[in-house]
C-alpha positions in Angstrom: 0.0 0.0 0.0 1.2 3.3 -1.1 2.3 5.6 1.9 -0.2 8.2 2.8 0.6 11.8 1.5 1.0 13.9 5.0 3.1 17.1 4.0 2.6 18.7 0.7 -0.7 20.1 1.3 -2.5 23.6 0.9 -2.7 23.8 5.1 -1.0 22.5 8.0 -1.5 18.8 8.3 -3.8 17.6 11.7 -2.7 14.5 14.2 -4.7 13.4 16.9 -3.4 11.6 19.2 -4.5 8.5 20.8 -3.6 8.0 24.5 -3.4 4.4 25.0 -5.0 2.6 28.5 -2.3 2.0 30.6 -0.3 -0.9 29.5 0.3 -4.8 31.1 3.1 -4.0 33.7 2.9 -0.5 34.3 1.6 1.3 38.0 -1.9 1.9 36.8 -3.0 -1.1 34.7 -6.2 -2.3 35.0 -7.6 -3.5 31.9 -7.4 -6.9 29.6 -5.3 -6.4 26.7 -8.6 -6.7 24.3 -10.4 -4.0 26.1 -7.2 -1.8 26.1 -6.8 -2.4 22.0 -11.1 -1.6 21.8 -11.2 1.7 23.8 -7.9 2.7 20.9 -9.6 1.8 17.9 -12.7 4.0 19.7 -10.9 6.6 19.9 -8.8 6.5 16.8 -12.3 6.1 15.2 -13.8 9.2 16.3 -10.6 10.8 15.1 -10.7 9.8 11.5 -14.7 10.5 11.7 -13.6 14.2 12.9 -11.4 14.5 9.6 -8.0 14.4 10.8 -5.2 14.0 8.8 -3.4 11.1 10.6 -2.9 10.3 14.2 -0.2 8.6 16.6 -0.6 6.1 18.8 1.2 7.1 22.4 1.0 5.1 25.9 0.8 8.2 27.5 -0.7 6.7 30.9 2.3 4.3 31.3 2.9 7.2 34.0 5.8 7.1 35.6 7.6 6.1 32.6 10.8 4.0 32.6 13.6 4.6 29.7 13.4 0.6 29.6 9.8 -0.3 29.0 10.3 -4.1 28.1 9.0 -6.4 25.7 5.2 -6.2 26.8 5.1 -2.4 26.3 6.7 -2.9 22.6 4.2 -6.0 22.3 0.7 -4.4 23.2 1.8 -1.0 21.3 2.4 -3.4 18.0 -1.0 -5.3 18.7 -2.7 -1.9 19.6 -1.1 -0.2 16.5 -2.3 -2.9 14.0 -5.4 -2.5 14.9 -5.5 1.0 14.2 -4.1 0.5 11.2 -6.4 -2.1 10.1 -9.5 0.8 11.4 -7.7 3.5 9.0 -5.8 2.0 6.3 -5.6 5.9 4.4 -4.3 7.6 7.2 -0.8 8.2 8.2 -0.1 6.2 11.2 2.6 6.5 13.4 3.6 5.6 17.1 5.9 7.0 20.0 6.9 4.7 22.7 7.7 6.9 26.0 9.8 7.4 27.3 12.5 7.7 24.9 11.8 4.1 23.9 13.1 4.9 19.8 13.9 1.9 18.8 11.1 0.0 20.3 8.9 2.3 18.2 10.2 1.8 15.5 9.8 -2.1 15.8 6.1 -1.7 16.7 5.7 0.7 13.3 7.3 -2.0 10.9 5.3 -4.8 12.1 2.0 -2.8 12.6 2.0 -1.0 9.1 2.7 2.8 10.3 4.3 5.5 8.7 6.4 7.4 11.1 7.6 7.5 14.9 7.8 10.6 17.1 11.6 10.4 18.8 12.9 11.7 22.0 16.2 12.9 22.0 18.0 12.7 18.8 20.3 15.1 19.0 21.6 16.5 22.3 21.3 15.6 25.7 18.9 16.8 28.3 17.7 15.6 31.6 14.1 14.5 31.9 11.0 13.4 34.2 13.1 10.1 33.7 16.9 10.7 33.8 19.0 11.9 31.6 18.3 11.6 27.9 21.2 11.1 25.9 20.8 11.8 21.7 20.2 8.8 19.8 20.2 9.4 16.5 23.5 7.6 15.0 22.0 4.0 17.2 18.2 4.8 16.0 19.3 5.3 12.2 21.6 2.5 12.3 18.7 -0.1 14.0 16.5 1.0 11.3 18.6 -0.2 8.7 19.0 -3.4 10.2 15.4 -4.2 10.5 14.6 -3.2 7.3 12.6 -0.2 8.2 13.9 2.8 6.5 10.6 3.5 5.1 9.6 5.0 9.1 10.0 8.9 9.0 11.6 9.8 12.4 9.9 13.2 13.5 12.2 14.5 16.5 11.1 16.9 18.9 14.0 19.4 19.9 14.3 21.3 23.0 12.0 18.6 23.7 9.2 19.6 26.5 9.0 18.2 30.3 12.5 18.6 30.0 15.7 21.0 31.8 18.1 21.8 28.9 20.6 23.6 31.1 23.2 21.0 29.2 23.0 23.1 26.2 21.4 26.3 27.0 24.1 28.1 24.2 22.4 25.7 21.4 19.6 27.4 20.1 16.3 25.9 18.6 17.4 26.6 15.0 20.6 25.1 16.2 18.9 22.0 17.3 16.9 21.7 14.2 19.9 22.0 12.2 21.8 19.4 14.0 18.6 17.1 13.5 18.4 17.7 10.1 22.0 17.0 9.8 21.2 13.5 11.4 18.8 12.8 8.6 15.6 13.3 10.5 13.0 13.5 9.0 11.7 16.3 10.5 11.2 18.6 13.6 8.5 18.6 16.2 8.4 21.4 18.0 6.7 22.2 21.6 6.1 24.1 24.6 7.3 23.6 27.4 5.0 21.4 29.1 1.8 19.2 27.5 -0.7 21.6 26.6 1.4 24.4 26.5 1.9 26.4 23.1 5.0 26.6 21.4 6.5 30.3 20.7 5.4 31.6 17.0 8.8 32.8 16.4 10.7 29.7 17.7 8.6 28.6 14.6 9.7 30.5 12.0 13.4 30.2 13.3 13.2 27.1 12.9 11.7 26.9 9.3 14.4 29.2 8.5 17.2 27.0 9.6 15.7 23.7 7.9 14.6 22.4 4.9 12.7 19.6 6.6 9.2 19.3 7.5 8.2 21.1 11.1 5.5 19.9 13.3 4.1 21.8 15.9 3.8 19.4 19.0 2.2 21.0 22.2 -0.4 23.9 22.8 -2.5 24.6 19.5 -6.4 26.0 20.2 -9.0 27.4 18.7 -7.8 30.8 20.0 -4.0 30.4 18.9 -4.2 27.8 15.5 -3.7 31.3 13.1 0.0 31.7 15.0 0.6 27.9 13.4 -0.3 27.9 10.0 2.9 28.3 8.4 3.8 24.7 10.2 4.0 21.2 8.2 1.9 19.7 10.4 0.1 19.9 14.2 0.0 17.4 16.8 -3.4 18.1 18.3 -4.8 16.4 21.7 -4.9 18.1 24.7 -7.8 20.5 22.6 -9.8 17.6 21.2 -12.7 16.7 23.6 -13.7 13.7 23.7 -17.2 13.2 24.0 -18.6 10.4 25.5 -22.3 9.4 23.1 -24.3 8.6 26.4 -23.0 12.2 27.6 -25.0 15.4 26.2 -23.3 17.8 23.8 -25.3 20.4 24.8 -23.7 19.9 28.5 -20.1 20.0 27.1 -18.4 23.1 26.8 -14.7 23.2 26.1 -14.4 20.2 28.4 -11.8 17.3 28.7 -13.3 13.7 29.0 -11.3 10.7 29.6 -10.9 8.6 26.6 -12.1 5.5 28.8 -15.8 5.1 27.1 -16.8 5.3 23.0 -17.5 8.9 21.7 -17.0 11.6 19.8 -14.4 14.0 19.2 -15.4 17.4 19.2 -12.6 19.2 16.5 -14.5 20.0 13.7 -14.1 23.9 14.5 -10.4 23.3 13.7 -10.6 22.2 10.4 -12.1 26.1 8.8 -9.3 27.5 10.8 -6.9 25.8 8.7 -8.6 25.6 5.2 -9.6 29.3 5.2 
């Protein structure tokens, strides 16, 4: 199957993201693998029905992440992710594996069918929620070739959020951009400095003026702020979706966040004038 065009287009690209149930082994897992696997392909669902452009697959509520997740996180993401693939077989797919967990994600992408993975430190170090993050790229690029994956795009976030970067504070974000670009990613994410934070508008076009590469904007887009973004390659939207349970009302939800835990609806259609007008 032909990859799914992504960049290229007359507006920014939009990705949802699904927030995977906590997985088998982590602090707060509760749920059978096939439920966990169901309530994704709900989500990712109500996604593609709200016209996105693509989505990634994330176990965000693996909370507090490891920089070892072991072979049941990489096994449940796979058998999560192929099922979302199966659900949308005309959307670009792609997965991150937290935290820091690159080559595990890019496993989980070649045998699911996706497209691309979102990467934690590629280039640089900085120190984390988890440790220290070291840059990965040379190791990542190199596994890749040995599985037989180089069709995976590798977006990288730089001065990546939820993160100190006192270890290179005289390395700017165009600097950081240009060093991932060098390391043949194949492009930038860039963020705020926390989830749900927005990034800075002229971080953006410093950034687009140091690279040839495609740049995604990763944290922080709304309703209010999308115009500042428009110039971007693509927009990693979640923490603005609402997800809408169908036994709940719409008429009683009003820019409200509701756990992904139950089938619904996700309430982004406002974004989508934003970005074609």
């Amino acid at each position: 199957m032909a990859r799914p065009r992504l960049f290229g287009r007359l507006r920014a690209a939009v990705l949802g993201v699904v927030h995977v149930g906590a997985l088998p082994g982590t602090p707060r897992s509760s749920l059978p693998l096939a439920q966990i696997i169901d309530q994704a392909c709900q989500e990712a669902e109500a996604y593609k029905d709200a016209g996105v452009d693509g989505l990634i697959v994330e176990n965000m509520h693996d909370r507090p992440y490891t920089l070892c997740p072991g072979p049941e996180v990489t096994a449940t993401m796979t058998a999560v992710g192929a099922a979302v693939r199966r659900l949308c077989p005309h959307l670009a797919l792609g997965v991150q594996v937290l935290c820091a967990a690159n080559q595990q994600a890019t496993a989980v992408a070649l045998a699911a069918g996706l497209d691309f993975i979102r990467v934690e430190g590629f280039v640089f170090s900085h120190v984390a929620d988890e440790g220290i993050i070291n840059a990965c790229a040379g190791d990542l690029l190199r596994y890749r070739k040995l599985v037989g994956a180089e069709n995976i795009q590798i977006f990288a976030d730089i001065k990546k959020k939820h993160s100190a970067h006192a270890l290179t504070a005289d390395i700017s974000v165009a600097e950081t951009a240009s060093a991932a670009e060098l390391f043949l990613a194949d492009g930038v994410v860039l963020t705020g400095t926390a989830t749900g934070l927005p990034a800075d508008p002229g971080e953006l076009r410093e950034v687009q003026r140091a690279v040839k590469i495609p740049v995604l904007i990763g944290s922080g887009v709304t309703l209010e702020n999308v115009k500042n973004y428009l110039d971007a390659n693509a927009l990693i939207i979640a923490s603005s979706y609402s997800f809408v349970p169908l036994q709940t009302s719409i008429s009683n939800v009003t820019n409200c966040q509701v756990p992904s835990s139950t089938q619904g609806v996700i309430m982004m259609e406002s974004f989508l004038p934003e970005l074609t007008g």
